[in-house]
C-alpha positions as CSV (number, residue, x, y, z in Angstrom):
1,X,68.0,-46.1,66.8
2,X,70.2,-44.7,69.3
3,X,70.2,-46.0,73.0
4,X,67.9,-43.7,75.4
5,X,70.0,-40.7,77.2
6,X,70.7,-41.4,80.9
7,X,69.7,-39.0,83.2
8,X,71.5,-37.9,86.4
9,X,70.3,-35.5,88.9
10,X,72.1,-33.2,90.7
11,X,70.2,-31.4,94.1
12,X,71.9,-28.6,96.1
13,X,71.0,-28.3,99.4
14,X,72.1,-25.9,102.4
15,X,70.0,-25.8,105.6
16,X,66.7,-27.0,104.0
17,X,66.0,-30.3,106.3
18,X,62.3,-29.1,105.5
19,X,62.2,-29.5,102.1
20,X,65.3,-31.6,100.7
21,X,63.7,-35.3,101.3
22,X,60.8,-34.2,99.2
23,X,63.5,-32.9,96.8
24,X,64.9,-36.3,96.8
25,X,61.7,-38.4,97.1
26,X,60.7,-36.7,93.5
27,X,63.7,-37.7,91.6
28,X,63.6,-41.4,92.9
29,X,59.8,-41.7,92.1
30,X,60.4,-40.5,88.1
31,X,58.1,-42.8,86.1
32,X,62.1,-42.8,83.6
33,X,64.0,-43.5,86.5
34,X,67.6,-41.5,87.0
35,X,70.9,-43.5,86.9
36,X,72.1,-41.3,89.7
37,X,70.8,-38.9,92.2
38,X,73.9,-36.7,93.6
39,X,73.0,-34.5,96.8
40,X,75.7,-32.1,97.4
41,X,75.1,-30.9,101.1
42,X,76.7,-27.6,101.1
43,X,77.9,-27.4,105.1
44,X,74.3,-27.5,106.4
45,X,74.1,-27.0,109.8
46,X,70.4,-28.1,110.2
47,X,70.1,-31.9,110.5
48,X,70.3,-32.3,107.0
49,X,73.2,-34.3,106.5
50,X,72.4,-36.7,109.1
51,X,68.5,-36.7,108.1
52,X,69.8,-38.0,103.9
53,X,72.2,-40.4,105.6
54,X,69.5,-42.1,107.4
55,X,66.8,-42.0,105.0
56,X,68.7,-42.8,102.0
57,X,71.2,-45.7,103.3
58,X,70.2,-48.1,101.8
59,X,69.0,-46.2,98.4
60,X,71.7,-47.4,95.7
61,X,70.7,-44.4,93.4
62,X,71.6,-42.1,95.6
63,X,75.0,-40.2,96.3
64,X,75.4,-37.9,99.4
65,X,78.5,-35.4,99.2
66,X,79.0,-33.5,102.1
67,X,81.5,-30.5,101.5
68,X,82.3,-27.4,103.3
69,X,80.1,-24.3,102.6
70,X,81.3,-23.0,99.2
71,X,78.3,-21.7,97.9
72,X,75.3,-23.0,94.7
73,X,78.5,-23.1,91.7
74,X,80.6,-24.7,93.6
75,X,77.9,-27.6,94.8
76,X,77.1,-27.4,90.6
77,X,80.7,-28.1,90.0
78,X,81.1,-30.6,92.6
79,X,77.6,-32.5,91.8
80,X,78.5,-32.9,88.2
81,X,81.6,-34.5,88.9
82,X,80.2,-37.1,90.7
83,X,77.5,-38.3,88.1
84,X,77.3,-40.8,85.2
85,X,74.4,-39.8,83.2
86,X,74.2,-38.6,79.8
87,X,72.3,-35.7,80.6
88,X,72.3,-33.8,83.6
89,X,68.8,-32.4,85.4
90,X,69.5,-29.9,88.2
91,X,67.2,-29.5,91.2
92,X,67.2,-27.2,94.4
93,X,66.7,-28.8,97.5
94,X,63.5,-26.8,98.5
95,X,61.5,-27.7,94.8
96,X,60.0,-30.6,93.6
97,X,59.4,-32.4,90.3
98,X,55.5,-34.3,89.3
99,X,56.4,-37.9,88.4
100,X,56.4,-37.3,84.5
101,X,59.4,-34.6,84.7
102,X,62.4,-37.0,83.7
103,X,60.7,-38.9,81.3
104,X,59.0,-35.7,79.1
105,X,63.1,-34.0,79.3
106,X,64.6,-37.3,78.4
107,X,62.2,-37.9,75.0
108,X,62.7,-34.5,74.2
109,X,66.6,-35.5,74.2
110,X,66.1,-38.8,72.7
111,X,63.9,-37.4,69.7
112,X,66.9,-34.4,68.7
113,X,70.3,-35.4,69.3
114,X,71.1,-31.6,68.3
115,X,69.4,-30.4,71.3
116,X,72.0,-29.4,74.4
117,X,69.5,-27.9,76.5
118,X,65.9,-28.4,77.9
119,X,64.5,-25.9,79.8
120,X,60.9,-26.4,81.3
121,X,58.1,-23.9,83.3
122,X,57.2,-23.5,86.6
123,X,54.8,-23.8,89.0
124,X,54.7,-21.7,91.7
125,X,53.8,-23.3,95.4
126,X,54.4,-21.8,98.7
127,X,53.8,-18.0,99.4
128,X,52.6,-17.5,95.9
129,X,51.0,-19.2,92.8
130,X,50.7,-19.4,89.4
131,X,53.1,-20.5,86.4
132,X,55.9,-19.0,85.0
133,X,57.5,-20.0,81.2
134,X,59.2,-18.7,78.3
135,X,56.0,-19.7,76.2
136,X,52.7,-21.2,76.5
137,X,53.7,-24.0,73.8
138,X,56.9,-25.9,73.3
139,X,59.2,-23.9,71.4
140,X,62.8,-25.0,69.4
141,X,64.8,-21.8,70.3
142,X,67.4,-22.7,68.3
143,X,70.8,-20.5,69.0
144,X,71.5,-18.2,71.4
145,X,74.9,-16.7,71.0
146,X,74.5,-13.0,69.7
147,X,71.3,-12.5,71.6
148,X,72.7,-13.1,74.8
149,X,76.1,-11.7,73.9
150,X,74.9,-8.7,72.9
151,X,71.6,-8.0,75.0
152,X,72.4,-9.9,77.8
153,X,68.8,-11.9,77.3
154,X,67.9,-14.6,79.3
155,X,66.9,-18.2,77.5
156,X,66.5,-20.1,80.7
157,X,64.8,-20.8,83.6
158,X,65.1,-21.4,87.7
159,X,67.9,-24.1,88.2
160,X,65.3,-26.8,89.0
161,X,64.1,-26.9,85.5
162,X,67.3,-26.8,83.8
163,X,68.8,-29.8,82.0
164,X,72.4,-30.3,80.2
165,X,73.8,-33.0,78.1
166,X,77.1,-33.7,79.9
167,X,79.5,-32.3,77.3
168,X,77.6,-29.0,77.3
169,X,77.4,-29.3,81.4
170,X,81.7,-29.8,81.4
171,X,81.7,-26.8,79.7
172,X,79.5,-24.2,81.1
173,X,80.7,-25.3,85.0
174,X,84.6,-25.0,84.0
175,X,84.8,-21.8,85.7
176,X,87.9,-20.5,87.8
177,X,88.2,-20.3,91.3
178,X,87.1,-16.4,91.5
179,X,84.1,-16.7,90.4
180,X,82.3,-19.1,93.1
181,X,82.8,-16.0,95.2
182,X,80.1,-14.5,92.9
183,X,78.3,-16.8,92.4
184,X,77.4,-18.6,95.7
185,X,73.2,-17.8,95.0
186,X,72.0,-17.5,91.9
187,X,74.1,-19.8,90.2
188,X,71.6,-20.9,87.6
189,X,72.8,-17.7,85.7
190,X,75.8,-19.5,85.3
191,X,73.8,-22.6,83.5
192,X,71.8,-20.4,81.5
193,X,74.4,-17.8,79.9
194,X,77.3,-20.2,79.7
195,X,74.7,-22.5,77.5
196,X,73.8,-19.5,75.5
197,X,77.1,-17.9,74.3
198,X,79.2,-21.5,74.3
199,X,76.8,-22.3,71.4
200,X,74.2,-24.6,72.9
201,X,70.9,-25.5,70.9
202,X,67.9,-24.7,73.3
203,X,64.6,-26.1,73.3
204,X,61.8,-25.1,75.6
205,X,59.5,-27.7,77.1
206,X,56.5,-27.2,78.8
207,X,56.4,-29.5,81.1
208,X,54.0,-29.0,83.5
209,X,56.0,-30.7,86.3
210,X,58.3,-28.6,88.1
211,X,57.2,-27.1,91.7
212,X,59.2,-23.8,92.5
213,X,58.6,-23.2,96.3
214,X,58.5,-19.5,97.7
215,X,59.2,-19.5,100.8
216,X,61.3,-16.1,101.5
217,X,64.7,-17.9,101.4
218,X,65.5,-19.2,98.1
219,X,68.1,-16.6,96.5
220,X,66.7,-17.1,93.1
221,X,63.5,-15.9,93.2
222,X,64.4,-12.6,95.5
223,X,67.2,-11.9,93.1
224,X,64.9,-11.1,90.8
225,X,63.5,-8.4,92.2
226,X,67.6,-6.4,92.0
227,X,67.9,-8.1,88.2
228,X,67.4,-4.7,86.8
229,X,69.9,-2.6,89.5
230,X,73.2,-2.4,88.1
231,X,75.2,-4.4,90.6
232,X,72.9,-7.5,89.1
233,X,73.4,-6.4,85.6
234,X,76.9,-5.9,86.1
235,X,77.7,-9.1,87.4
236,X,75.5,-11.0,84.9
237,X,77.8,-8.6,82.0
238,X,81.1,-9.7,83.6
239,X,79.6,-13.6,83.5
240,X,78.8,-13.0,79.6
241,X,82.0,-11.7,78.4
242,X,84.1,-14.2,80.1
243,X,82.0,-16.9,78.4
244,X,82.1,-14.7,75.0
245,X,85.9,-14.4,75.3
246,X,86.2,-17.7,75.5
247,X,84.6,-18.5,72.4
248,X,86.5,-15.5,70.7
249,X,83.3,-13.8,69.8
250,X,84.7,-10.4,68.3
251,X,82.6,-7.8,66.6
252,X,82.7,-9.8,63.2
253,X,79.5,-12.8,64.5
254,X,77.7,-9.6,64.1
255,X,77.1,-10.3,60.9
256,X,75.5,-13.9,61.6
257,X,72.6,-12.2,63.3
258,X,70.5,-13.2,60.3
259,X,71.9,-17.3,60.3
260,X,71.4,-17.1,64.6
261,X,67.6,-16.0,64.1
262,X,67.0,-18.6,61.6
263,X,67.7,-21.5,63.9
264,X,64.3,-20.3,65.4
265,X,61.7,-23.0,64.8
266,X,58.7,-20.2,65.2
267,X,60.1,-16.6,66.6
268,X,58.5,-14.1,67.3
269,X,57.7,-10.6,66.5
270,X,59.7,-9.5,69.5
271,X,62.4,-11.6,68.6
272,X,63.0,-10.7,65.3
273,X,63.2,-6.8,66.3
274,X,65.6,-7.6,68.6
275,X,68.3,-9.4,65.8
276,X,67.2,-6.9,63.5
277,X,69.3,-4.4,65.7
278,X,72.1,-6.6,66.0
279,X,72.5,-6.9,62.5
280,X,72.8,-3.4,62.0
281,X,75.6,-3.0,64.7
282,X,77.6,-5.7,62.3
283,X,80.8,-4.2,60.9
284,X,79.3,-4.0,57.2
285,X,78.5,-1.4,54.7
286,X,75.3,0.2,55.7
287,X,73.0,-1.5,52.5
288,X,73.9,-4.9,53.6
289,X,72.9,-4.7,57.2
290,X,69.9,-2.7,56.3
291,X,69.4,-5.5,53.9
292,X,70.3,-8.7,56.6
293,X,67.7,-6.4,58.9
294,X,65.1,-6.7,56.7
295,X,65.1,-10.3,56.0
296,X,64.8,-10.7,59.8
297,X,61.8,-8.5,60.2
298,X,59.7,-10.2,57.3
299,X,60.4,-13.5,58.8
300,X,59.6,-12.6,62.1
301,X,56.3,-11.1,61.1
302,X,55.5,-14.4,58.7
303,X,55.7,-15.7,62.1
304,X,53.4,-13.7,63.6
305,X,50.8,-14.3,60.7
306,X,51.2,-17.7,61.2
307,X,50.6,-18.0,65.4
């Protein structure tokens, strides 16, 4: 059998003294230990650099890169550079992971070694409560290419329950200089659309074990609230079709709607509306998208018979 994956974990951190050693603390006490922890300080002004170099100093495991303030890609680039593992788990600096995190992603890696990305739930602490996933039940997503491309759907979650191999990682962060001006919050988009459209096999996991902290400062979450005003969409569009040029996506993948929605372990009725309208945008004679449509739709609703 192959060797286990090695994990790294890369935490970004900028003026959260509060919360980063509990950041850290929970990827040190992972019942699978990491190979690496990289903390990319991001020009903190709050103690925090000299608060990880004390506490840490004489933790092997754990790198501390202090750079000038570039923004949350940049510290992603940076971070990813500096670690050794196989796999690559991301973490913000005010979240936290339960003890069991590392070692359900890693065996989910270990058991597929056609899955690129693991994405998990969330649980939310702080100001708010409750959980937040793509499904209630661990889910092989298959391909995302065309969904994304086209729609602009996300198959992701916050950045502290994102996971990469490293190839896949390389990748999606090999971005030019112009775009860390856009992306200096937020960057997680950047993790989660790159993935999709550069042809990454996704897999949601349920995990259970992944604290997201609302606290009225993380970008993420009050991003959300602007993800439907079109200065958010348009930036998330511009993201997409730099990543889709890329991969020379052209009008033709339309017409592998059908083989993208079969990579779905278990879709859903949603789901298979959704690539039934991509198919018929495909550059074919009306019968035989009307016909690649309808395969879709009686799969997707054998699905639903099924759940």
């Amino acid at each position: 059998m192959p060797a286990p994956v090695r994990l790294s974990v890369v935490i970004t951190n900028y003026n959260y003294r509060e919360f980063v050693t509990e950041a850290v603390d929970s990827a040190l006490e992972q019942t699978r230990p990491p190979l690496d922890v990289v903390v990319v300080d991001d020009g903190s002004s709050d103690g925090s650099v000299e608060l990880l170099r004390t506490r840490y100093a004489d933790e092997p495991r754990v790198r501390l890169l202090c750079v000038s303030n570039a923004g949350q890609l940049a510290a992603f680039q940076r971070g990813l550079a500096a670690t050794e593992g196989d796999v690559v788990c991301f973490l913000d600096a005010d979240d936290r992971w339960s003890p069991t995190y590392l070692a359900q992603v890693g065996d989910r890696y270990d058991a597929s070694g056609e899955v690129d990305f693991v994405f998990s739930d969330v649980t939310l602490i702080g100001h708010e409560s409750g959980r937040q996933g793509y499904a209630t039940h661990a889910q092989d997503i298959g391909y995302t290419v065309l969904a994304t491309w086209v729609t602009g759907r996300w198959y992701g979650a916050p950045t502290s329950a994102l996971s990469l191999r490293r190839a896949l990682a390389n990748r999606v962060l090999d971005l030019p200089a112009e775009m860390l001006a856009n992306w200096r919050i937020s960057a997680d988009n950047c993790l989660v659309f790159g993935a999709s459209v550069l042809g990454a096999h996704k897999y949601f996991l349920p995990t259970g074990a992944v604290d997201y902290r609302i606290h009225g400062r993380n970008g993420w979450w009050h991003d959300q609230a602007k993800a439907g005003q079109f200065p958010a969409l348009f930036r998330s569009r511009r993201l997409i079709n730099y990543y889709a040029q890329r991969s020379n996506l052209d009008h033709h993948a339309l017409g592998l709607a059908k083989q993208e929605f079969l990579t779905r372990a278990n879709p859903g009725w949603a789901e298979a509306r959704l690539y039934a309208g991509i198919a018929m945008r495909a550059p074919a004679p009306w019968w035989k998208r009307l016909e690649r449509a309808m395969a879709i739709l009686r799969r997707g609703l054998r699905s639903r018979g099924n759940r």
